[in-house]
Residue, then its C-alpha position, 0 to 999 in steps of 0.5 A: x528528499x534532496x541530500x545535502x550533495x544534492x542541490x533542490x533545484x535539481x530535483x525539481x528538474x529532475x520532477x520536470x524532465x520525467x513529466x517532459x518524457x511523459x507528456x502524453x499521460x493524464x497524470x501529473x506530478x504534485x511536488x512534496x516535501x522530502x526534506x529527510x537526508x535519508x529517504x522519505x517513502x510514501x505508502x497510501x493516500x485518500x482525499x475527503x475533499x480536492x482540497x483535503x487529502x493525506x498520505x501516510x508512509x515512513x521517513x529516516x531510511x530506504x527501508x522501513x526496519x530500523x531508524x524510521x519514522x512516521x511520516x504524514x503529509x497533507x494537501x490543502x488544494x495548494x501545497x503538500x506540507x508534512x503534519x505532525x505525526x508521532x512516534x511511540x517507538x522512540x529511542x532512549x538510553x538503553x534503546x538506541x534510536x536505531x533499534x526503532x521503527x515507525x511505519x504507515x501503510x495505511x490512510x482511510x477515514x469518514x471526513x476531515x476530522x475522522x481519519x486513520x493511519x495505520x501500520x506497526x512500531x518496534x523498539x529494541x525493548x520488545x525485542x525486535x518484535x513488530x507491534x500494531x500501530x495505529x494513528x487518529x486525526x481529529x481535526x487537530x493533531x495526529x494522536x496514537x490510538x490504542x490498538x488491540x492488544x494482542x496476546x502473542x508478540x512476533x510479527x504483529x501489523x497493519x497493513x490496511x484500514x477503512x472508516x464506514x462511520x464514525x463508530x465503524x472502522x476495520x483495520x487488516x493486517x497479520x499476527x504472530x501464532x504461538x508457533x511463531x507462524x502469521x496469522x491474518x489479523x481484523x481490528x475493529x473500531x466501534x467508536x470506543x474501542x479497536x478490539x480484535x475480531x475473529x478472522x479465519x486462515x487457510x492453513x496453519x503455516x502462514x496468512x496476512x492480509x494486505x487491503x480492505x474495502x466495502x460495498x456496505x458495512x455488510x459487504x466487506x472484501x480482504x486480500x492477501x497471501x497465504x502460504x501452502x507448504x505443501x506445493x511451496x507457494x504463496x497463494x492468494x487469499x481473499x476473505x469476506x465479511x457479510x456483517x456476522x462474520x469473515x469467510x475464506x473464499x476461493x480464489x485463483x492461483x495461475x502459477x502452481x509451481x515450487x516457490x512461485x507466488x500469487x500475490x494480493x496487494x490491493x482491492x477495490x469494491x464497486x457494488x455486491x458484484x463488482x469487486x476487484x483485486x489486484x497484486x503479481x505473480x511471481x514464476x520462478x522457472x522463468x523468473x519473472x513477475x506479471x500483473x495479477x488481476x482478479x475479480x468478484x462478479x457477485x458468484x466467483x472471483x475469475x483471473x481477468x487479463x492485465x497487460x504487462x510492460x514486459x513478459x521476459x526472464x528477469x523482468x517484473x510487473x507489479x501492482x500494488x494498490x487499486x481505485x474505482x470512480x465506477x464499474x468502468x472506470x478502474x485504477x491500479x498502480x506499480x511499477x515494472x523493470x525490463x532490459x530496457x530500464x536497466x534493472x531499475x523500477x519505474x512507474x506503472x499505471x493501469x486502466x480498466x474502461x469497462x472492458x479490458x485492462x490497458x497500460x496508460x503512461x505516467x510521469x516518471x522521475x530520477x533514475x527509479x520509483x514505485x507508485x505504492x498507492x492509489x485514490x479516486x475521489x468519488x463525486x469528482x474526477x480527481x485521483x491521487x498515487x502516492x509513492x517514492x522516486x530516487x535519482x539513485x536508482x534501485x538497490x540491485x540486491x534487495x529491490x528498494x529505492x536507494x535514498x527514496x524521496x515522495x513522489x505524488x501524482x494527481x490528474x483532474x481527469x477529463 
């Protein structure tokens, strides 16, 4: 997005200049709208075709609380341009617009006409409270669907969703517990209706679930965090469904420390055994954030390394969200900042061959961005990252990009 002191030409010099730095890597960028004087972000993609792919986030502000929008753009093979999308959340007389949010985290469907969209809403007449949001594509517009209704408000979300069928579709994410914890949330589509399914926690304090994948519609993966207020952590959560039901199932936690973190953002299933998840770790003794990579060989998920830009105090390597074209051929996407960028965050990609993890350059641009999602195209060689970029840098306080604009990279890998 380019400000009204911010001439377009300058951002497309700027998109120029990052590929320049980066010449060596497979990716490059696809210039997209962002034509929102106060930020534009983009949280997922998924393509159906080379010349049918979607990404989904929010627009109207750098971060998605108050005053944003949906925002859902679409790639005809040609160019990126913005569809439609609407906004139940919307300000009126007694609602100010900013006291609003709409926010995608999520794009998943069967085909062309059959896709998902999904995240949350809130409007100051519920309070504040996050609601689940979910949007259909059929063929023709963007529609709210209607999603479950939950009988606790708090903090109600979606952070995840994938489409098997037509009639078979699950949606992840986090509800609010009587006592005002989170609790995971499983939402399911049987062609008619999205109805909640139950779904287990480890623990009563605090749970939610971040992505989704399947191996089959008896074969499905959930990844998160949970929180443990015992050791203050936050430790990995990983759920399965196997057709009847969702299990908790053990996972690792490499850091075990008081306010450290073990965090899931992202997974991906090849077959029965050949799942992987992705996230960081956060150690607060050092501090400092490093990949996290975990996988499911069919009997246990184990810690796999993953290298790091950087393994020093005050840096931070993370991953988001994670692609396969096949067992040997793995994707995953952040971002990281060290000494060397200044305290801002810049892209990261990683790469599994089959047998080990390696950082591959990507194209960066402006001053700072964050690379939030990832899609490999089965049946061809075409992978798409969806994300945001500032030529303002990073808010050193909160972490977020200042004025963010879309930032889409592709690669016809050969």
């Amino acid at each position: 997005m380019h400000s009204p002191s911010q001439p377009l030409w300058l951002g497309c010099a700027l998109f120029a200049a990052g590929i320049l730095a980066a010449q060596s890597s497979i990716f490059r960028v696809q210039p997209s709208p962002s034509s929102y004087p106060r930020g534009v972000t983009l949280n997922a993609v998924a393509a159906f075709a080379a010349n049918d792919v979607w990404a989904v986030g929010y627009r109207g502000s750098n971060f998605p609380t108050n005053q944003t929008k949906t925002l859902i753009e679409h790639f005809d093979g040609a160019n990126w341009s913005v569809a439609p999308s609407p906004n139940p959340a919307h300000g009126t007389q007694n609602c100010p617009a900013d006291e609003t949010a709409n926010v995608l985290n999520a794009v998943g469907g069967t085909s062309s006409s059959d896709v998902w969209a999904v995240g949350y809403f809130f409007h100051c007449a519920t309070l504040i409270n996050l609601e689940p949001l979910i949007l259909h594509w059929d063929g023709m517009q963007w529609k709210v669907a209607q999603a479950a209704i939950l009988s606790t408000h708090g903090n109600n979300a979606l952070n995840g969703v994938i489409a098997l069928s037509p009639t078979n579709a699950y949606a992840v994410g986090y509800q609010a517990a009587s006592n005002g914890a989170v609790l995971t949330l499983v939402e399911h589509w049987d062609g008619t209706q999205w109805s909640v399914m139950p779904s287990p926690n480890a623990n009563p304090n605090g749970n939610q679930l971040n992505a989704v994948s399947a191996a089959s519609p008896t074969d499905i993966w959930a990844v998160g965090s949970q929180v443990d207020q015992i050791t203050n952590t936050n430790q990995t959560l990983v759920e399965h469904f196997d057709g009847v039901q969702w299990t908790v199932m053990p996972s690792p936690n490499p850091l075990h420390g008081d306010l450290d973190q073990n965090i899931l953002n992202g997974v991906v299933a090849v077959s029965p055994t050949d799942v992987t998840a992705v996230g960081f770790l956060l150690n607060t003794s050092i501090p400092n954030a490093l990949t996290l990579v975990e996988h499911w060989d069919g009997a246990k998920w184990r810690v796999v390394p993953s290298p790091n830009v950087s393994t020093a105090a005050n840096d931070a390597n993370h991953l988001n969200a994670v692609a396969a074209f096949s067992a040997s051929d793995i994707y995953a996407v952040g971002w990281f900042e060290d000494a060397a960028t200044v305290g801002q965050h810049h892209t990261l990609i990683e790469r599994f061959d089959g047998s080990a993890w390696r950082i591959i350059a990507s194209p960066t641009a402006g001053a700072a961005q964050h690379l939030n999602g990832v899609f490999a195209l089965a049946g061809t060689r075409n992978a798409w990252v969806a994300g945001a970029f500032s030529i303002h840098g990073t808010d050193p306080e909160f972490g977020d990009l200042i004025i963010p604009r879309t930032l889409i990279l592709f690669t016809p890998i050969g």
